[in-house]
C-alpha positions as CSV (number, residue, x, y, z in Angstrom):
1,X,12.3,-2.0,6.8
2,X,12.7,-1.9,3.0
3,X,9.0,-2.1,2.0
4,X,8.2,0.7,4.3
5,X,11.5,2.7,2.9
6,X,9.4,2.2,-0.6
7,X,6.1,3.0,0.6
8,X,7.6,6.3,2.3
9,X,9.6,7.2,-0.5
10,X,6.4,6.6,-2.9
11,X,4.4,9.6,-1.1
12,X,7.2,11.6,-0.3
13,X,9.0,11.7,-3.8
14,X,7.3,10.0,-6.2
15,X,4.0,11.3,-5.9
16,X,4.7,14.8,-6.3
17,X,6.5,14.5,-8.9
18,X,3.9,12.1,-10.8
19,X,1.0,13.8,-9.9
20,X,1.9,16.6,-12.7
21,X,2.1,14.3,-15.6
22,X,-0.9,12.3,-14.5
23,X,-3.3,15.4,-13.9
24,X,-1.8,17.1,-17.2
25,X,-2.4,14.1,-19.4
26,X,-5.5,12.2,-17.8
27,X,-7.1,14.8,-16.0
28,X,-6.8,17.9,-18.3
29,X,-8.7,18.3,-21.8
30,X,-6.1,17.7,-24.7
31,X,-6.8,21.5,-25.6
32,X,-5.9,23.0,-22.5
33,X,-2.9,20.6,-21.6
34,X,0.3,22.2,-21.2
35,X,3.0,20.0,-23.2
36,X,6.0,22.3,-22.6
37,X,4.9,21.9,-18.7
38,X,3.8,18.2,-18.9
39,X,7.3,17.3,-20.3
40,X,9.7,19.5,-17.7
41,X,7.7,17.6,-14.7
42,X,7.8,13.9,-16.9
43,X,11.4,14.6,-17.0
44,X,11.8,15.1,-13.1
45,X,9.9,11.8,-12.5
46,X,12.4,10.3,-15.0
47,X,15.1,10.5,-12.4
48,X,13.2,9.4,-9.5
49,X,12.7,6.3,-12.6
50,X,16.5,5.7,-12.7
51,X,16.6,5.4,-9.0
52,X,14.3,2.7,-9.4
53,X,16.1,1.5,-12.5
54,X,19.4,1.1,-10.7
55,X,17.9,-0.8,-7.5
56,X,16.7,-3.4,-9.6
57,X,19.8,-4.6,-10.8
58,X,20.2,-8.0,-9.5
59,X,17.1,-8.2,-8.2
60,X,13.5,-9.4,-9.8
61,X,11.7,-7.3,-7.2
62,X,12.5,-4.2,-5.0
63,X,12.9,-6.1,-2.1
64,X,14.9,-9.2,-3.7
65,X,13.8,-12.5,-4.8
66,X,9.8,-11.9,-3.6
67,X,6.9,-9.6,-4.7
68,X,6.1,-7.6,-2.0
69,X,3.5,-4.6,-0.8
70,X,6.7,-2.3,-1.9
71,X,5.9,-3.9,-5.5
72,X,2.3,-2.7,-5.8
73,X,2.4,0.2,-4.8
74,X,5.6,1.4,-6.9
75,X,4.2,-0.5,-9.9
76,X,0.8,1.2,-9.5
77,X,2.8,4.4,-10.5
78,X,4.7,2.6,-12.5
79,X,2.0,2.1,-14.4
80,X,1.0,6.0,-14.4
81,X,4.6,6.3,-15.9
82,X,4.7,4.0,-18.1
83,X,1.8,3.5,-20.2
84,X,0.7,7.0,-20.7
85,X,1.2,8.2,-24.1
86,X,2.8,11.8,-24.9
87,X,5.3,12.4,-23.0
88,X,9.5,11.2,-23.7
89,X,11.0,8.6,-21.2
90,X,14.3,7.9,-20.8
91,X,15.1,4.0,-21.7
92,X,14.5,2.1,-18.2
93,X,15.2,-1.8,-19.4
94,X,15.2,-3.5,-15.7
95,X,11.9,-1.2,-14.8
96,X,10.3,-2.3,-18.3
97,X,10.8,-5.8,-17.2
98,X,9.8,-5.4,-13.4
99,X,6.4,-3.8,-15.1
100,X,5.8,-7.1,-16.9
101,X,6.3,-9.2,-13.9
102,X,4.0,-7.1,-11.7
103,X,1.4,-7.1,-15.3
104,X,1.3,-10.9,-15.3
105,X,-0.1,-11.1,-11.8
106,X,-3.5,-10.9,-11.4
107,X,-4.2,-9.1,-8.7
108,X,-2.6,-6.5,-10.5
109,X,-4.0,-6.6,-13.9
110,X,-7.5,-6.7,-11.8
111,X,-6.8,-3.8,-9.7
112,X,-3.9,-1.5,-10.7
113,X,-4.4,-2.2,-14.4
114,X,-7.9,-1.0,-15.6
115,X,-8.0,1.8,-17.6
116,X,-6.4,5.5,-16.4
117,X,-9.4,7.7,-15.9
């Protein structure tokens, strides 16, 4: 019930709210990128990131002890989130160090981690 709460949540919530930052910063030219825009909407996903950031407390995964589907799927935007350069993020410490879990797999680092494009 929780991995599918996660996987629900990832199109309903955090998808629109990613999906500006990743098409402003990846899928826009750098001259016609709107910062001012880019920013506002990083800002909104910032608080879907302290959601996330709170869960983890106590916990080494989403859904406790063990990686699960939940995981990938919230660390593949993670990722978006993350790693992309230009845009101000609030200090997430338990989501920093989730990230490097799910980065040390690798089945991640050979299919969520190659390059943004």
């Amino acid at each position: 019930a929780g991995v599918d709460r996660w996987l629900d949540w990832s199109l309903s919530t955090l998808q629109p709210a990613d999906r500006p930052v990743f098409v402003g910063m990846i899928r826009t030219p750098k001259e016609k990128r709107d910062m001012a825009a880019i920013q506002a909407a990083a800002g909104e996903a910032a608080k879907l990131w302290q959601i996330v950031e709170a869960h983890l407390k106590g916990r080494h995964y989403l859904e406790g002890g063990a990686f699960s589907l939940a995981d990938m799927v919230i660390g593949a935007f993670c990722r978006r989130y993350i790693e992309l350069d230009g845009i101000e993020r609030p200090s997430l410490p338990l989501v920093q160090e989730w990230y490097a879990r799910l980065k040390a797999r690798p089945a991640f680092q050979r299919h969520i981690a190659p390059t943004l494009s």
